[in-house]
C-alpha positions as CSV (number, residue, x, y, z in Angstrom):
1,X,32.8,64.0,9.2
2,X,30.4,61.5,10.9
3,X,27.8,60.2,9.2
4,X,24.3,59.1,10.9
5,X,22.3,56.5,9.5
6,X,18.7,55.4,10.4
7,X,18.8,52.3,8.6
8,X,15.8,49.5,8.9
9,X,15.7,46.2,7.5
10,X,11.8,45.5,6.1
11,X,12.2,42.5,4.2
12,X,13.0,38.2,5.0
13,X,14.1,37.4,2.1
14,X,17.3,38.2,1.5
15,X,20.3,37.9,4.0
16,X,22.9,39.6,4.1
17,X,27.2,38.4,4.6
18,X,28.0,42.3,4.9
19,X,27.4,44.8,7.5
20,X,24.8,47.0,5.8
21,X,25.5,49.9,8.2
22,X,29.1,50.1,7.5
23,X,28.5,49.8,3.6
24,X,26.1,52.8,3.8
25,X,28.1,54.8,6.2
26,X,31.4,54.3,3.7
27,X,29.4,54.8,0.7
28,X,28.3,58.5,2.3
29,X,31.3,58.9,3.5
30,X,32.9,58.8,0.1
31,X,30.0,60.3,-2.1
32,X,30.6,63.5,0.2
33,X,33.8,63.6,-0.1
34,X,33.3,63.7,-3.5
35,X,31.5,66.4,-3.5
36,X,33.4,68.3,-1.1
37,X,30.5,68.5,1.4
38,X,32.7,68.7,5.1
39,X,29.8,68.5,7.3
40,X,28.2,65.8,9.4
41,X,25.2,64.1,7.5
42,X,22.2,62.2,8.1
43,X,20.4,59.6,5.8
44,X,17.8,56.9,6.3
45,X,18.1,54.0,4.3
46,X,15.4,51.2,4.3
47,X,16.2,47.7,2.6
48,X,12.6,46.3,1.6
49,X,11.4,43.3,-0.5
50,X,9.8,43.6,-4.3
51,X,6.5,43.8,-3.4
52,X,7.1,46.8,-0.9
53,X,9.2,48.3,-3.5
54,X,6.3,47.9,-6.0
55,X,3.8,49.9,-3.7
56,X,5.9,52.8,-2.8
57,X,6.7,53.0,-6.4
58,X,2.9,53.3,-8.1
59,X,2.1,55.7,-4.8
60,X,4.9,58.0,-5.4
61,X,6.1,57.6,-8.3
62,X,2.8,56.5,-10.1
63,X,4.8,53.7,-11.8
64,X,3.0,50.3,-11.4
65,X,6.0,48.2,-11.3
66,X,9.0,46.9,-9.4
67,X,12.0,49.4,-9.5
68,X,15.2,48.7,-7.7
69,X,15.9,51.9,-5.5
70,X,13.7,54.9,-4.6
71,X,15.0,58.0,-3.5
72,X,14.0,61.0,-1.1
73,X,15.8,63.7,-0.8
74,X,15.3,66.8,1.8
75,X,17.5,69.4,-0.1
76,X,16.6,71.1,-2.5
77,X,18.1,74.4,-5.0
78,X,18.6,76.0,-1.2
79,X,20.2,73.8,0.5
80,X,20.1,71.1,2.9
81,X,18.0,71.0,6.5
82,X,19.7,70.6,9.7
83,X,19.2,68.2,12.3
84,X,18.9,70.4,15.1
85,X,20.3,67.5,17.6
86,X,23.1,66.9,16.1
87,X,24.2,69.6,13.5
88,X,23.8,67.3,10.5
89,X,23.0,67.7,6.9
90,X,19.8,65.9,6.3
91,X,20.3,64.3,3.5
92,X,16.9,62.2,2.8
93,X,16.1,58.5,2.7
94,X,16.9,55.7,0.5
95,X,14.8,52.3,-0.4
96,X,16.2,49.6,-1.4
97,X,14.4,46.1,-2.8
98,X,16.9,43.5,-2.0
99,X,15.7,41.1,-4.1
100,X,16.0,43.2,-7.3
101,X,19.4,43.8,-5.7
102,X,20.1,40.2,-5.9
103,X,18.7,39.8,-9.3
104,X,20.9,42.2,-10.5
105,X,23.7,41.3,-9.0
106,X,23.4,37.7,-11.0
107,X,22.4,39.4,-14.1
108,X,25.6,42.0,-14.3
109,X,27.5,38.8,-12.7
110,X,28.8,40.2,-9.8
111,X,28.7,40.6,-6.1
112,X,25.3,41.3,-4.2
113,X,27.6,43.5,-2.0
114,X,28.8,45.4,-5.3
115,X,25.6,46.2,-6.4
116,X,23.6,46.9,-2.8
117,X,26.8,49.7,-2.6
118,X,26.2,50.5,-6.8
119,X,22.3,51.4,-5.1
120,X,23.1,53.1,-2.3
121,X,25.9,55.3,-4.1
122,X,23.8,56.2,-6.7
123,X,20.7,56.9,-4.8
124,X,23.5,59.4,-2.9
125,X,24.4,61.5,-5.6
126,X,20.0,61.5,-6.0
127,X,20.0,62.8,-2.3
128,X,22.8,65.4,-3.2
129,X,20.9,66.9,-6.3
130,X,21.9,64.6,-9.2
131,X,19.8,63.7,-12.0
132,X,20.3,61.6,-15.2
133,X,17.4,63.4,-17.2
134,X,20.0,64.0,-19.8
135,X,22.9,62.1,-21.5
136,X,25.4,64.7,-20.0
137,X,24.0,64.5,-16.6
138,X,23.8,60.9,-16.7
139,X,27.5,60.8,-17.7
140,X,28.7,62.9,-14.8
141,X,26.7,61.2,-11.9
142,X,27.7,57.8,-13.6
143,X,31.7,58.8,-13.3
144,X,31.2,59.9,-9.7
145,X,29.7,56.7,-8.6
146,X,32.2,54.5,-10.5
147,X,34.2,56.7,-8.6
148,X,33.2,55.7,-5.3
149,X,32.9,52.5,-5.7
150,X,36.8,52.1,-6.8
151,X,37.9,54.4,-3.8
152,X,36.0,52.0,-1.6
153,X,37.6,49.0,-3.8
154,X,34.3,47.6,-4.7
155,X,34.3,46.7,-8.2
156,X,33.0,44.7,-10.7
């Protein structure tokens, strides 16, 4: 499976000491694996600031406030859309503030790394039709991400 990310980096205040790219492409990697999905994917993944976070947040969301990730997926109850070009799923797009990110990372007391891949994992298993709208649901996209994570060795 190859996965193909469009990943842009909006924000200066926060810098990395891990390859971004290669956290979101093992992250996919694994989430789809979880899930059994075998086929090529595509998601876009956007690492923005609070304030950026903020905006997208009251426009689509209609929540004026800071939030940590967004998510947008492109499947829905009938599937996933196909990139023509290249035969991949298209999964949808992520945003990420990395200063929340960092924030949490301090408050939970541990790595920024860990929690940039908690973010991206769970906005994932948004993109692949997971919710948390109940306790049960919440349960069961909780375990798959702690899942993840421990396949990919990043823990708390």
């Amino acid at each position: 499976m190859k996965i193909y990310i469009d990943f842009s980096d909006e924000q200066d205040k926060v810098k990395l000491d891990f390859p971004a790219e290669k956290l979101i492409e093992d992250c996919a990697k694994e989430a789809l694996n979880e899930e059994k999905i075998e086929n090529d994917a595509e998601v876009s993944v956007t690492f923005v600031d609070n304030g950026q976070i903020h905006e997208l947040n009251k426009i689509h969301r209609n929540i004026d406030r800071e939030t940590d990730v967004l998510s947008f997926p492109m499947g829905d109850e009938n599937g996933f859309e196909i990139n023509r070009d290249n035969n991949a799923i298209l999964l949808g797009d992520i945003v990420i503030s990395l200063e929340k990110a960092v924030m949490q990372s301090e408050e939970y007391g541990h790595s920024l790394k860990r929690e940039v891949a908690f973010l991206i994992t769970h906005s994932l298993f948004h993109l692949l039709g997971y919710d948390h709208e109940t306790p049960e649901e919440e349960k069961e996209m909780f375990e798959k991400q702690e899942k993840v994570l421990e396949k990919l060795g990043i823990t708390r």
